[in-house]
Every structure is written in structure tokens, then in C-alpha cells.
C-alpha positions in Angstrom: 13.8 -19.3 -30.7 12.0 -22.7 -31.2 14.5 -25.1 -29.7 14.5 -22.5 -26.8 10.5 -22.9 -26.5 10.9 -26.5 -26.7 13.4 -26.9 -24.3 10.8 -24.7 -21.9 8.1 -27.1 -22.9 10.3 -30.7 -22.3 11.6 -28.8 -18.9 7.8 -27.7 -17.7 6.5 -31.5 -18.9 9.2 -33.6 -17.0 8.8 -31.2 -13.8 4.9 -32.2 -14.0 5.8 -35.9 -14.6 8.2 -35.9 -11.5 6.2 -34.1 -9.3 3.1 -36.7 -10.1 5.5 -39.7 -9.2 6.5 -38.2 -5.9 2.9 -37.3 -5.4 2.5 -41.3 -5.8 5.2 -42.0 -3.7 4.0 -40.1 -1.0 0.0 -41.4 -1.2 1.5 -45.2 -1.4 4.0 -44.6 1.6 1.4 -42.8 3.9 -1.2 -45.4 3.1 0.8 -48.0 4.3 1.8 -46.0 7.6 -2.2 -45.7 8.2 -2.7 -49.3 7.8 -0.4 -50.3 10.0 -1.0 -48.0 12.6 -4.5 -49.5 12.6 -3.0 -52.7 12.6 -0.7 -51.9 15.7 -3.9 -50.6 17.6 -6.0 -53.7 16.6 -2.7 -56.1 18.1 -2.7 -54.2 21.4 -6.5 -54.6 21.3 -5.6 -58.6 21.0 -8.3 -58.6 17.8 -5.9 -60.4 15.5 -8.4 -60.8 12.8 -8.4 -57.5 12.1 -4.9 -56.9 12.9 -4.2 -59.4 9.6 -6.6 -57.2 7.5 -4.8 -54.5 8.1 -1.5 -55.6 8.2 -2.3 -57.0 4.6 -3.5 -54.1 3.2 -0.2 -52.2 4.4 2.0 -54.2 2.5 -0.2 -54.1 -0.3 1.3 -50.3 -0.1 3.7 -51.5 -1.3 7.3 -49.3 -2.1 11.1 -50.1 -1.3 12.7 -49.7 1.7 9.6 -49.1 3.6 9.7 -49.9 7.2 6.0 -50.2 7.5 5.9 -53.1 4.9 8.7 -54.7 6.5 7.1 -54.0 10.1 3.5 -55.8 8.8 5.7 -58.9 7.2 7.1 -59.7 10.8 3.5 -59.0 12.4 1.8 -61.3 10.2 4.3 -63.9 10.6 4.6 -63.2 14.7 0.2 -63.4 15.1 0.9 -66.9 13.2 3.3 -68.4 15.5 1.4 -67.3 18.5 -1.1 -68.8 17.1 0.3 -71.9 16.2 1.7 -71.8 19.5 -1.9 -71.7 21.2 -3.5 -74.2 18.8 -5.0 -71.9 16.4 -4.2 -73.2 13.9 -7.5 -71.4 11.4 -6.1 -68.4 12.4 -2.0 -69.1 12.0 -3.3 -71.1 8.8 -5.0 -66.9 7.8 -1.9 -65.3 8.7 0.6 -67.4 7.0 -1.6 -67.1 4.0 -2.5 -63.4 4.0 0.9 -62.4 4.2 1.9 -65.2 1.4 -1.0 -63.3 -0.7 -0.3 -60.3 -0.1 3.4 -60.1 -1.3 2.7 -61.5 -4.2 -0.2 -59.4 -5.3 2.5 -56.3 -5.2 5.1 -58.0 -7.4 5.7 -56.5 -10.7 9.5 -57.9 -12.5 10.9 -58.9 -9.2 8.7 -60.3 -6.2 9.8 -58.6 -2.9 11.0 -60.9 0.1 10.9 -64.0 -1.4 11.9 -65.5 1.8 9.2 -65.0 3.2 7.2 -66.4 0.8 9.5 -69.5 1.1 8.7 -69.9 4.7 5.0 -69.1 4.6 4.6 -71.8 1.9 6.5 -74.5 4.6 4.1 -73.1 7.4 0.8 -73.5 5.2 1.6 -76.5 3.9 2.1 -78.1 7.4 -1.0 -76.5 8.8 -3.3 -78.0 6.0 -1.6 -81.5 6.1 -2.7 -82.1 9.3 -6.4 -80.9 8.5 -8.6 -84.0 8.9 -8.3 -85.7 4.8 -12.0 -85.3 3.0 -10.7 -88.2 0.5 -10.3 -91.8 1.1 -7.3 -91.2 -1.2 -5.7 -88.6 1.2 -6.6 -90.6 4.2 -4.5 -93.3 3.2 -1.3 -91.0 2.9 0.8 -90.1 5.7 1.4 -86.3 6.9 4.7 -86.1 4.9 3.3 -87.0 2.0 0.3 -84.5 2.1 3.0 -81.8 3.1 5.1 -82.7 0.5 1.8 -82.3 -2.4 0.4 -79.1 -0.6 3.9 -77.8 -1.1 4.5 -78.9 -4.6 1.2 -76.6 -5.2 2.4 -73.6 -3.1 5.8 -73.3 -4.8 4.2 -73.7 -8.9 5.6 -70.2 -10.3 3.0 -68.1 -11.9 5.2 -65.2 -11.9 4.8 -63.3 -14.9 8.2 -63.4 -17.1 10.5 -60.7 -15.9 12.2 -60.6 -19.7 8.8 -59.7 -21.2 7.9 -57.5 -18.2 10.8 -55.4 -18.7 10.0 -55.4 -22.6 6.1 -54.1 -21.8 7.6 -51.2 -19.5 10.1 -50.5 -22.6 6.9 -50.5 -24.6 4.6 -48.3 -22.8 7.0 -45.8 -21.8 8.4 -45.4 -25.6 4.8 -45.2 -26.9 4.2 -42.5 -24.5 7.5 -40.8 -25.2 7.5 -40.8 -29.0 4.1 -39.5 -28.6 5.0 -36.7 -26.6 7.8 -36.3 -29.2 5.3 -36.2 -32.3 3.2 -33.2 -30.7 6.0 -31.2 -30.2 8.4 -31.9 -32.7 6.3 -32.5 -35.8 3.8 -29.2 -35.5 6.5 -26.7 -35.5 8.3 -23.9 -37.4 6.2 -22.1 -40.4 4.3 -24.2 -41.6 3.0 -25.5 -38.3 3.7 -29.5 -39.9 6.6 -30.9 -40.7 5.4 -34.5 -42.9 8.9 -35.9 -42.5 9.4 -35.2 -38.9 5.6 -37.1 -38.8 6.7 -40.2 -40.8 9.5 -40.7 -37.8 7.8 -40.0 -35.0 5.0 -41.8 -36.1 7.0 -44.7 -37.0 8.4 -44.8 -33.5 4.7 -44.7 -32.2 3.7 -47.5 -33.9 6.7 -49.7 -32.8 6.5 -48.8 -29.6 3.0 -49.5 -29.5 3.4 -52.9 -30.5 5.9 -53.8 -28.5 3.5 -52.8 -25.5 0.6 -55.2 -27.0 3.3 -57.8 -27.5 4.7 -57.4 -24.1 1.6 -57.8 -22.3 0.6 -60.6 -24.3 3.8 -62.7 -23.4 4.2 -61.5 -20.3 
């Protein structure tokens, strides 16, 4: 009769937890649908400052396999060429760099189209070599050589470390887990606690707790 009442309560909890991810899902997908409908009205309009804005914040809604991310990478990087194209180059130089800024703000252990990235780092670096040098130092070097340092900056790492990551995910969702497990499974049967069940369970709390703190320390 208990393990039956259990199994109810395990079964009702992970139907709640499932439906609250797809309820996620479905607020982060439609919010980057709006945002780039915006942005598709704004690019017809020809106002391509505000077309970046929201073209940004549509990948910042961020989820795999969405088309609308995908559709707002290639409009970013199209509104910089024609820019580029016209002599623009403050507002390439904004598009190159929103859409740089924008993929990795939605990175977590893996940074989506890192291509990209690669290709907005070789436009931005151009663009701001051939600003006008505010140094006597930098007007002394030639373009290539300002390139080459902008670049050097552009491509430092300061990804957080996908190893660690993986173990603060591992850490959070145990702690969360064994503490679900300690409600149900140590205050049960007759005497409403079972002490041993609470040493375990409790144990497993605290580890997994740690490795959380560690995780996000490291990380």
C-alpha cells in the first residue's frame, strides 16, 4: 500500500516537472518568434537599428533547432554586410557585434554556432582596425597589425569550463533529487520517521550540495 502511494506521488511529481519544462519550452520558443517578427517588420521598414535590437533579443530566446534563432543570426550578419557595403561601417561594426554578443550570452556547456562567432570576430576586428588610432603607439602600426591585436582580444576564451559545468548540473539536480527523495522516503510507514532512511538521504543531500557549491565555484 505505501510503495503504491509512492509510486502515485513520484508519477504525479515528474508529470508536474515535465509539464513546467514544456511550459518553458514553449514561453522561450514563442518569445523568440515575437522578436523576430518585430525584427522582420522593422527590416522592411529599412530601421536597422531596431531591426538589431530585436533580432538580438530573439536569439537571446535561445533553444535548439529553432528556426527563428537561426533566421536572426543570418539577419544580423546580412544588415552588416549591407552595411559594410554602403560605408556604414558604425552600424556593420553594431551588427557584427550584437550578434557576436548575443550568442554568447545564451551559451551554457557548449556555445551555439561557433562559426559564427569565428566570422563576426574577423569582421569586428577589421572594422575597428581601420578606425582612426587614438595612440601614437597604434598610429605607428599598420592595419594588419591592429587586426591581428583586436583579434587576439576577440578570440581570449572566457567560456566557463564545460567539465565543471556538467559537474554543477550533476550537483544541483542530485541535491534536488535526494531531497525530493528524503520527504518521501524517510517520513513513512508507522512511525511516520524512519532515522536510517534519514542518515542516507541526508547524506546524499549533503554531497550533492557540495558538489553544486564546488561546481559553480570552478566553473
Amino acid at each position: 500500500m505505501i510503495n503504491s502511494t509512492l509510486k502515485k506521488r513520484f508519477i504525479g511529481i515528474s508529470v508536474v516537472v515535465f509539464l513546467m519544462i514544456v511550459m518553458v519550452f514553449i514561453k522561450v520558443y514563442s518569445g523568440s518568434i515575437k522578436e523576430y517578427e518585430k525584427g522582420e517588420k522593422s527590416f522592411g521598414k529599412g530601421d536597422m537599428e531596431a531591426s538589431i535590437v530585436y533580432y538580438q533579443r530573439s536569439i537571446q530566446w535561445y533553444t535548439p533547432f529553432n528556426k527563428y534563432v537561426s533566421g536572426s543570426v543570418e539577419r544580423l550578419w546580412e544588415i552588416g554586410n549591407k552595411a559594410e557595403k554602403k560605408g556604414e561601417d558604425a552600424l556593420a561594426l553594431k551588427a557584427y557585434q550584437e550578434l557576436r554578443s548575443s550568442l554568447y550570452s545564451v551559451r551554457s556547456f557548449y556555445t551555439p554556432y561557433p562559426e559564427w562567432i569565428e566570422r563576426c570576430n574577423d569582421k569586428i576586428s577589421s572594422l575597428v582596425a581601420k578606425k582612426e588610432p587614438y595612440s601614437k603607439e597604434d598610429r605607428g602600426k599598420t592595419f594588419g597589425q591592429r587586426k591581428a591585436e583586436s583579434l587576439k582580444i576577440l578570440k581570449k576564451d572566457y567560456a566557463p569550463n564545460v567539465f565543471w559545468s556538467i559537474f554543477l548540473e550533476i550537483g544541483f539536480i542530485g541535491w534536488i533529487g535526494c531531497t525530493i527523495g528524503f520527504i518521501f522516503r524517510v517520513f513513512t510507514g508507522e512511525k511516520g520517521f524512519d532515522g536510517r532512511r534519514a542518515l542516507l538521504w541526508g547524506g546524499l543531500i549533503i554531497i550533492f550540495y557540495a558538489l553544486w557549491i564546488v561546481g559553480m565555484m570552478r566553473a
